[in-house]
LUMLOMAR-933012 format. One record per residue (C-alpha): residue in three letters; z negated, x, y negated. Coordinates in pm, 1 decimal, m for minus. Layout:
<recs>
+-----+----------+----------+----------+
! res !       c3 !       c1 !       c2 !
+-----+----------+----------+----------+
! ALA !        Z !        X !        Y !
...
+-----+----------+----------+----------+
</recs>
This chain:
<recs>
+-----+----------+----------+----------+
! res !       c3 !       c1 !       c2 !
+-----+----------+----------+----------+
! UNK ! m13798.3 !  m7310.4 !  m4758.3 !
! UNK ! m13539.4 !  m7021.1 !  m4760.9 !
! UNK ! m13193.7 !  m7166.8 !  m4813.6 !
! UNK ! m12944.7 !  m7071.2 !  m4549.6 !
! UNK ! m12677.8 !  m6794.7 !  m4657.6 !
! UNK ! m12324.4 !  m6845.3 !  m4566.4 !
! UNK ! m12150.5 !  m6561.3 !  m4401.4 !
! UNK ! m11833.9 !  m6377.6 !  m4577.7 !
! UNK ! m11641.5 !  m6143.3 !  m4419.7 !
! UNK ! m11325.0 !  m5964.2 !  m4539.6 !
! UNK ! m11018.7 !  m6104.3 !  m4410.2 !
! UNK ! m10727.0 !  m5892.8 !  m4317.1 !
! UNK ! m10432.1 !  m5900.7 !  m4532.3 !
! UNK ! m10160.5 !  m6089.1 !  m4417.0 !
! UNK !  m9856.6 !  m5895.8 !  m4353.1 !
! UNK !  m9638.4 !  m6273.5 !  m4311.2 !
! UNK !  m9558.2 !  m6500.3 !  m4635.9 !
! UNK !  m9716.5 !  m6783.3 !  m4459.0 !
! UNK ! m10031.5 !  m6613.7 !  m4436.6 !
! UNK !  m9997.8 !  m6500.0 !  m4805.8 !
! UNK !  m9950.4 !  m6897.6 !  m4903.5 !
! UNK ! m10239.2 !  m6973.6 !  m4714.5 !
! UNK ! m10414.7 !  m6696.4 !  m4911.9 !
! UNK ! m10297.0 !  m6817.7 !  m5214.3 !
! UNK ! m10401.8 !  m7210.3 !  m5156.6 !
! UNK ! m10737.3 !  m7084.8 !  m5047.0 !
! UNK ! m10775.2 !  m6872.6 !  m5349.8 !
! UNK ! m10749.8 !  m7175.8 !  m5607.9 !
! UNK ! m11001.6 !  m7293.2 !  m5862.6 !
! UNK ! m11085.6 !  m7721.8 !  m5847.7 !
! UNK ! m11043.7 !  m7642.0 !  m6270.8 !
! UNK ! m10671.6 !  m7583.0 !  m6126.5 !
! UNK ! m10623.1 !  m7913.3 !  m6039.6 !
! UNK ! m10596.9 !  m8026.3 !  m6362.7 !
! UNK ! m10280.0 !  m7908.5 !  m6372.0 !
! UNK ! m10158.4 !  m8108.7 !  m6054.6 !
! UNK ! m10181.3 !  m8470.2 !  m6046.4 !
! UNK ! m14248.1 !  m9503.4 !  m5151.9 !
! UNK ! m14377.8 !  m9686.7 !  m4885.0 !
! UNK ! m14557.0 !  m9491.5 !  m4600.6 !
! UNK ! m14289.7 !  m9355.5 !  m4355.5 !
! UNK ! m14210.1 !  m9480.8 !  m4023.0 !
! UNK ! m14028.8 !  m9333.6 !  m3742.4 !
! UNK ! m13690.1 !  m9571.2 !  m3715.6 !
! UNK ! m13751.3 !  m9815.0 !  m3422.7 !
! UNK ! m13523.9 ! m10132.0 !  m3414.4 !
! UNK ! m13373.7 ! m10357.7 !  m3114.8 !
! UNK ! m13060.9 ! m10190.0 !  m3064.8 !
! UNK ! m13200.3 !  m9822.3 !  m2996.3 !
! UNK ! m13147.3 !  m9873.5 !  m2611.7 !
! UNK ! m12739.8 !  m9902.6 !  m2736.9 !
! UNK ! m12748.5 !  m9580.4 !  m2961.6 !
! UNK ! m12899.8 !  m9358.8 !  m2697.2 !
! UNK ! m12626.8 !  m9454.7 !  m2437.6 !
! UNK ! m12360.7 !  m9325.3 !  m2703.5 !
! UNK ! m12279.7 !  m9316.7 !  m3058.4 !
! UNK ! m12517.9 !  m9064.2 !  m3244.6 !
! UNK ! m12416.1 !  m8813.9 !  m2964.6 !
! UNK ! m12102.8 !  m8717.1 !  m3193.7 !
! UNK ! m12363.6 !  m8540.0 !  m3446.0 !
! UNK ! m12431.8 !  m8287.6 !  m3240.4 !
! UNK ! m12106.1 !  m8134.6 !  m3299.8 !
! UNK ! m12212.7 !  m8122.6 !  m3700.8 !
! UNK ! m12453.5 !  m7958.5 !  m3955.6 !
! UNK ! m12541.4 !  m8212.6 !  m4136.2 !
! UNK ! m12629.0 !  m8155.3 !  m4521.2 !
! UNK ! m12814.9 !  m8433.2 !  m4769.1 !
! UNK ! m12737.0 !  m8441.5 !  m5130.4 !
! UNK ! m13000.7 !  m8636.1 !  m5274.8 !
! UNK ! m12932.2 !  m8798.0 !  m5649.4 !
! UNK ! m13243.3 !  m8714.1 !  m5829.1 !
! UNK ! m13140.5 !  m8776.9 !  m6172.8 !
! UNK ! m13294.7 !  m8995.1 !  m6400.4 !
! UNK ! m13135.7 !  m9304.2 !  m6386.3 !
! UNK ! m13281.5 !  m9311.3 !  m6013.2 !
! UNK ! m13639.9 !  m9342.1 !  m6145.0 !
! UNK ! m13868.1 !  m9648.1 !  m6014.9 !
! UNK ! m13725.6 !  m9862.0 !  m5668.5 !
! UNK ! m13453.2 !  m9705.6 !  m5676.0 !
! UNK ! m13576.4 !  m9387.6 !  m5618.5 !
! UNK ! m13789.8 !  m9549.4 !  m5340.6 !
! UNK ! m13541.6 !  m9706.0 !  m5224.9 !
! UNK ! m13324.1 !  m9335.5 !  m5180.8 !
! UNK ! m13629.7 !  m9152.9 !  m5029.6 !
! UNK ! m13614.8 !  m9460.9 !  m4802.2 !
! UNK ! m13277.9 !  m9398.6 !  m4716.2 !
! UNK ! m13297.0 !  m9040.8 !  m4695.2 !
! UNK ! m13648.5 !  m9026.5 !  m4384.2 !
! UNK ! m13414.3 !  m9266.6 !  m4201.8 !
! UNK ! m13147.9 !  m9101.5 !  m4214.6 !
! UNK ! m13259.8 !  m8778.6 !  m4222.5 !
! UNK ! m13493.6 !  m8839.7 !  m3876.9 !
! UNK ! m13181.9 !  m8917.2 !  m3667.0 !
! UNK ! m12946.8 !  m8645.6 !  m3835.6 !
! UNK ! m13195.1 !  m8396.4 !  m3723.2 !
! UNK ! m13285.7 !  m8515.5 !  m3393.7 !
! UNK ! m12896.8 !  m8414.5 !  m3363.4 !
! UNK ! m12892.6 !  m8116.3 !  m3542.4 !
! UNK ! m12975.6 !  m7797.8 !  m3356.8 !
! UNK ! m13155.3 !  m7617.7 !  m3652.4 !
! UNK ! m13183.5 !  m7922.7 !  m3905.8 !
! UNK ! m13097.2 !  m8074.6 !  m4167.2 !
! UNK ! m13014.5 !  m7888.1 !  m4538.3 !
! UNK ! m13149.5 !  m8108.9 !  m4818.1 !
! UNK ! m12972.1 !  m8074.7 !  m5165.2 !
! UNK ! m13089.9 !  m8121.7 !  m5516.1 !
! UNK ! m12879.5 !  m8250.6 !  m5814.2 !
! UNK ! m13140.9 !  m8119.1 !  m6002.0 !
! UNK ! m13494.3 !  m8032.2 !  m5886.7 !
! UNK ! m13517.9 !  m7705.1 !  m5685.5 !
! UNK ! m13762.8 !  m7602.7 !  m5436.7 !
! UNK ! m13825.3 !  m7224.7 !  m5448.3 !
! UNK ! m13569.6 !  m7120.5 !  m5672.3 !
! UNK ! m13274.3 !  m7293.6 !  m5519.3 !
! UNK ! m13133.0 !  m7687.6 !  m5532.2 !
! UNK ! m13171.6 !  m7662.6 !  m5138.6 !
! UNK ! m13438.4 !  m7703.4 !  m4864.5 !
! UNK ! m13272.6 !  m7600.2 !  m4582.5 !
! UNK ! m13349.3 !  m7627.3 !  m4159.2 !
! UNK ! m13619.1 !  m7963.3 !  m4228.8 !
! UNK ! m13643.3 !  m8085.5 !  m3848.5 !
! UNK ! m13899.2 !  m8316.7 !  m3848.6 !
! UNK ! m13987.0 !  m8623.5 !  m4109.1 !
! UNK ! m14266.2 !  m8412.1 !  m4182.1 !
! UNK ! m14057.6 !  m8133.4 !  m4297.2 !
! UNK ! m13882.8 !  m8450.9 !  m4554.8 !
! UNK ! m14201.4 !  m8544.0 !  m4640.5 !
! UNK ! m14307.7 !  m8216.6 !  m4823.8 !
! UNK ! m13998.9 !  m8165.3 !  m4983.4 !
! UNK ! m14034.9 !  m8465.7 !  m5151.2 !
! UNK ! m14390.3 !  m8488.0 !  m5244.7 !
! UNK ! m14293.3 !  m8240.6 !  m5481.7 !
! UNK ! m13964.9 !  m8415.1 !  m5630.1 !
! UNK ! m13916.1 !  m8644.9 !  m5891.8 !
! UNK ! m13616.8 !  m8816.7 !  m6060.4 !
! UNK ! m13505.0 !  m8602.1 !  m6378.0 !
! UNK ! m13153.9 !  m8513.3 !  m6564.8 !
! UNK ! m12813.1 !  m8582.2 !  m6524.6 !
! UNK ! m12593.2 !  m8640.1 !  m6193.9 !
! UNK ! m12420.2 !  m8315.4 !  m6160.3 !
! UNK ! m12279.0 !  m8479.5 !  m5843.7 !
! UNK ! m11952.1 !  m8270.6 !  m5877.8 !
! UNK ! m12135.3 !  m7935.7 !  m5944.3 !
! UNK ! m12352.9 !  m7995.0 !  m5624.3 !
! UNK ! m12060.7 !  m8058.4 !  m5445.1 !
! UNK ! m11860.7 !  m7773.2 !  m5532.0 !
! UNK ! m12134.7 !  m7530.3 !  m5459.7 !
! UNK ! m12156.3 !  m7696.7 !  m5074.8 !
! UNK ! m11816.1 !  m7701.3 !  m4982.7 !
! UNK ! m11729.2 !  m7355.8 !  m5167.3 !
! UNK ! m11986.5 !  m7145.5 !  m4998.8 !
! UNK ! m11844.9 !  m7347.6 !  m4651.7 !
! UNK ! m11498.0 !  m7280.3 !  m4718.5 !
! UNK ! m11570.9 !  m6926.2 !  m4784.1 !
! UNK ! m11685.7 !  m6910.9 !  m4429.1 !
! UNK ! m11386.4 !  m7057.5 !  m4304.8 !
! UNK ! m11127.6 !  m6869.1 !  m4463.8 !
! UNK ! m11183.9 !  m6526.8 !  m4279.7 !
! UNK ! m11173.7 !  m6688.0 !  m3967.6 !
! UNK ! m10890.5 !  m6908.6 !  m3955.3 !
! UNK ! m10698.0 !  m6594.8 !  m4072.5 !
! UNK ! m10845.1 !  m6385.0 !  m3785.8 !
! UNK ! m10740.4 !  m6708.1 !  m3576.5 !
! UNK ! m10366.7 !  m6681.3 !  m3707.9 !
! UNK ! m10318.3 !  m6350.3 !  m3621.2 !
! UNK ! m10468.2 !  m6472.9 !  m3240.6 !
! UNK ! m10766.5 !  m6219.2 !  m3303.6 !
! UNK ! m11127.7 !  m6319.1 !  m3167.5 !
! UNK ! m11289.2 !  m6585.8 !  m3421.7 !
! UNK ! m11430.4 !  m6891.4 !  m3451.1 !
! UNK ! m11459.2 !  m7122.9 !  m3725.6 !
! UNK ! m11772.8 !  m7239.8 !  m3833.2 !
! UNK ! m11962.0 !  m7551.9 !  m3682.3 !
! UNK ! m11839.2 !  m7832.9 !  m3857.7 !
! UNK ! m11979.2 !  m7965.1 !  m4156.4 !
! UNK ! m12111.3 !  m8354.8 !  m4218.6 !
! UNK ! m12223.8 !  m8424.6 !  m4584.4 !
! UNK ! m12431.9 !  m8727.2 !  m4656.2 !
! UNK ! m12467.9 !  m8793.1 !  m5031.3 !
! UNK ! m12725.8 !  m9059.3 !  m5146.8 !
! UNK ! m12669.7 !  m9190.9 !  m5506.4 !
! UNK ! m12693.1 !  m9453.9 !  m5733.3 !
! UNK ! m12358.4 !  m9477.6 !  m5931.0 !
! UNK ! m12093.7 !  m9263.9 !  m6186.3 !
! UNK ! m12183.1 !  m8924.9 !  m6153.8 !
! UNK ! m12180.6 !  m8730.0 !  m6544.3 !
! UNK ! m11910.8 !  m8482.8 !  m6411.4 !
! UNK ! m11644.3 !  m8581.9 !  m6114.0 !
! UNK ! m11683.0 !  m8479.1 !  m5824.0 !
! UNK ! m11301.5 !  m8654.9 !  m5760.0 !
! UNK ! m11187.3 !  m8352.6 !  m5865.8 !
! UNK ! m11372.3 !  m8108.0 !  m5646.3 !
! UNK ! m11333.3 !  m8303.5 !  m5341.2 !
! UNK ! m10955.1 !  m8279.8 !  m5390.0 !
! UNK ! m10992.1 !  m7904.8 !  m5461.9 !
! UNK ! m11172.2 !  m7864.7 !  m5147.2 !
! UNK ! m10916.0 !  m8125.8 !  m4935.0 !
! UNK ! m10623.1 !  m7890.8 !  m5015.6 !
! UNK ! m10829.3 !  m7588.7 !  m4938.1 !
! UNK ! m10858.9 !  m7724.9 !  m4585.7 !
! UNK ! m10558.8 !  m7897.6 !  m4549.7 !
! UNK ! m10402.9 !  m7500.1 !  m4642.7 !
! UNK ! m10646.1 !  m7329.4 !  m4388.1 !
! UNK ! m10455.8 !  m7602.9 !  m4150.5 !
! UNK ! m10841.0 !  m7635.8 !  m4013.3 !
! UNK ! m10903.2 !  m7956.3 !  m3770.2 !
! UNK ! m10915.3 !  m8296.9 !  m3995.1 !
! UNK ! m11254.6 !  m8346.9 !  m3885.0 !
! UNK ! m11446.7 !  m8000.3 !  m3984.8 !
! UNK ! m11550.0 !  m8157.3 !  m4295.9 !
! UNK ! m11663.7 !  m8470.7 !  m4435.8 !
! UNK ! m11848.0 !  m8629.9 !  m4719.2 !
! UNK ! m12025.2 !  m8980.0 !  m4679.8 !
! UNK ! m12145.6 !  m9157.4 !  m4978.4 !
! UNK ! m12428.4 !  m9382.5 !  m4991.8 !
! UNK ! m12479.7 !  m9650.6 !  m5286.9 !
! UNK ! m12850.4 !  m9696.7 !  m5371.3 !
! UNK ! m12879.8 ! m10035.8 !  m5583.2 !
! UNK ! m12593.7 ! m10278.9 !  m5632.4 !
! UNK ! m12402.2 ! m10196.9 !  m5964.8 !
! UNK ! m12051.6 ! m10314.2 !  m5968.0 !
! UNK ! m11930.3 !  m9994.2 !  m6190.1 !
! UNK ! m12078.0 !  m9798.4 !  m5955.0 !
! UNK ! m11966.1 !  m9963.5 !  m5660.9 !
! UNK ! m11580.9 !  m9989.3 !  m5771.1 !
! UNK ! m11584.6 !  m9583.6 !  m5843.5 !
! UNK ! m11750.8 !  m9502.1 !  m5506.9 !
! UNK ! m11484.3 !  m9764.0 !  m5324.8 !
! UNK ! m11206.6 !  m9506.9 !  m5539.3 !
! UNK ! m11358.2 !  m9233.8 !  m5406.4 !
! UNK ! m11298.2 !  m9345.3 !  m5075.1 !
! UNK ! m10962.1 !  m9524.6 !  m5101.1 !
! UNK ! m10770.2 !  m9349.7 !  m5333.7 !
! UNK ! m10778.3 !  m9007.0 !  m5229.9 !
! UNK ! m10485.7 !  m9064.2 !  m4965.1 !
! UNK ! m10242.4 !  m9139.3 !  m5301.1 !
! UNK ! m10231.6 !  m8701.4 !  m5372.6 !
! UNK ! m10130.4 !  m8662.6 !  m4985.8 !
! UNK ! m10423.5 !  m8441.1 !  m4887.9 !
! UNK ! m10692.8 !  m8562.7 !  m4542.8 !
! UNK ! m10905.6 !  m8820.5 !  m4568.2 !
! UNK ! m11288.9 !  m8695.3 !  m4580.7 !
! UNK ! m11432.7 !  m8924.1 !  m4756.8 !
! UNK ! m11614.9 !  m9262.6 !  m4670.4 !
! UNK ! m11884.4 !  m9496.2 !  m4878.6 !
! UNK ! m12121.4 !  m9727.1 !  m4730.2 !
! UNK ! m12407.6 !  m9994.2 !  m4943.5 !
! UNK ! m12722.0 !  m9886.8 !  m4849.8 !
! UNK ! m12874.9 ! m10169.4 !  m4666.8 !
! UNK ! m13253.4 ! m10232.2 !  m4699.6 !
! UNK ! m13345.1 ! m10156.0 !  m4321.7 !
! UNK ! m13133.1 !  m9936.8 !  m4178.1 !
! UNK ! m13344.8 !  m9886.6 !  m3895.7 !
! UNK ! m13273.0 ! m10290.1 !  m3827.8 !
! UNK ! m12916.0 ! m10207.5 !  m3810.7 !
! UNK ! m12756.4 !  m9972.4 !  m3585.5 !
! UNK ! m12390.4 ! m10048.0 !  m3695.0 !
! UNK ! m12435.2 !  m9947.3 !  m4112.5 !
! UNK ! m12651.7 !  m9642.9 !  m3988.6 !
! UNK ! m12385.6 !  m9542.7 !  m3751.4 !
! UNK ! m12118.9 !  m9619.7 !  m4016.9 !
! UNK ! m12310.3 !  m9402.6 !  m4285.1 !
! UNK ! m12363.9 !  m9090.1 !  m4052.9 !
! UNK ! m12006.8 !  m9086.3 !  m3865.2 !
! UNK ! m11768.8 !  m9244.3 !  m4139.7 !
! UNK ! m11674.0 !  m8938.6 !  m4316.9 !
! UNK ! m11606.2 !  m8757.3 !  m4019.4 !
! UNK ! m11494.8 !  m8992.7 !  m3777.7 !
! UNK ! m11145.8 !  m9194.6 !  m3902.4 !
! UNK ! m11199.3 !  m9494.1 !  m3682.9 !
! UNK ! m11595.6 !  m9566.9 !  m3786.5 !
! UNK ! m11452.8 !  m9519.4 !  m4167.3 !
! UNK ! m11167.9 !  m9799.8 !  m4122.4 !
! UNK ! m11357.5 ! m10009.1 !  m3889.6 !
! UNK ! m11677.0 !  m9963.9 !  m3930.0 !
! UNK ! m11980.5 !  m9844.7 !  m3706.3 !
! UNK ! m11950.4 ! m10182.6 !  m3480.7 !
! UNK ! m11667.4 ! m10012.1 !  m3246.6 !
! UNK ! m11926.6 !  m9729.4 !  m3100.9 !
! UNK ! m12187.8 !  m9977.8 !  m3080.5 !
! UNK ! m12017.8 ! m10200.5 !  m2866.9 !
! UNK ! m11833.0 !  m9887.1 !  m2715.0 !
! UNK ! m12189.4 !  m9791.0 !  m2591.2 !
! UNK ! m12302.3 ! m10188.6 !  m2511.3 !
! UNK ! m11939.1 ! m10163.6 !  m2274.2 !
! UNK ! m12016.7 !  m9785.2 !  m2162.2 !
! UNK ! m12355.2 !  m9930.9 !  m2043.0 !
! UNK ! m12282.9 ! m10248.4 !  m1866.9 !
+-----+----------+----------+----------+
</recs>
């Protein structure tokens, strides 16, 4: 797979201070912030699929959707099942969404020189990514991260300053970030998400271009609390909230309201406070 290349073009140079802040916001380093504060797979098929296709997946469509898959070591034996699990389920009904698929990310393993298998459209595309991966190394969660939501920002920035000065642009399709893990990451992605939070709060870009959804594979209570910080405590340093984490349940296939809640919560406000229940029923109302 050839990894997909994010666009940069040269913005204009602002000839207004506000455009110069902006500049100078989106110019910042997340180091800065230191200074401020496997089973056979099966296509998904459960009870409720009549409800999702009236409504609630639809919103997906408006999203690339990009997988960061924990394959360090500590995610060796079920739980790595387990995550692979997790990841065909999800990763079927992001791309039956997803105009040109879904990008998988690696915390460690790469697949033809880069950490990234990029446009995978069909389970079968998951499957032969993975045959080739196995757990190894640390959780560079932060790194990963950084590298994502850089390369997307970079994108952004042009265009929202082409927008300012009300010439033709268009910001890039929105961006929906699924990462599946198992606990504490070895560096902190905290920090970069904040980084990245401020970048887009700066560009003044809509609240809902970019989120991150975390998934917990196993149950450890360490890991649990940080991810539940993650998602909670962010609003304390006064930048958007993009973040949402969700326990992996064992079928998610079996339940339309956690798989709704895992692929819409970081992007949708409402599904991240109240779960994925209020577009289920939403659809089960649309419907009757």
């Amino acid at each position: 797979m050839i990894a997909r290349q994010f666009s940069r073009r040269s913005a204009s140079k602002s000839s207004t201070t506000k455009d110069d802040d902006m500049r100078k916001d989106a110019l910042q380093e997340p180091s800065e912030l230191a200074q401020d504060a496997p089973p056979a797979y099966a296509a998904p098929s459960f009870s409720a699929t009549h409800q999702l296709s009236e409504d609630p997946l639809h919103l997906l469509a408006r999203y690339n959707t990009v997988v960061v898959l924990d394959d360090s070591y500590s995610m060796n034996g079920a739980r790595w099942d387990e995550a692979k699990r997790a990841l065909r389920s999800l990763g079927d009904w992001a791309a039956r969404y997803d105009d040109d698929g879904i990008d998988l990310w690696f915390l460690n393993n790469r697949i033809g020189g880069s950490h990234a298998a990029c446009n995978l459209r069909t389970p079968a595309d998951i499957s032969s990514v993975l045959d080739g991966v196995s757990p190894m190394g640390g959780t560079p969660l932060g790194e990963r991260l950084q590298e994502i939501l850089r390369a997307y920002i970079d994108e952004c920035t042009p265009k929202r300053f082409l927008m300012v000065k009300r010439r033709a642009a268009a910001l890039p399709k929105p961006m929906n970030v699924l990462v599946i893990t198992d606990g504490v990451p070895s560096d902190d992605p905290k920090e970069v998400i904040i980084w990245a939070a401020r970048k887009l709060d700066a560009l003044d870009v809509p609240k809902d271009q970019v989120g991150i959804s975390f998934v917990q594979i196993g149950d450890e209570p360490s890991a649990a609390e940080y991810l539940r910080e993650l998602d909670d405590d962010l609003p304390e340093h006064k930048i958007r909230d993009m973040v949402d984490t969700t326990p992996y349940a064992v079928s998610l296939d079996a339940d339309p309201e956690a798989l709704v809640k895992i692929l819409l919560g970081g992007v949708h406000r409402r599904i991240d406070t109240k779960g994925g229940r209020v577009m289920v029923q939403h659809a089960a109302s649309s419907k009757a």
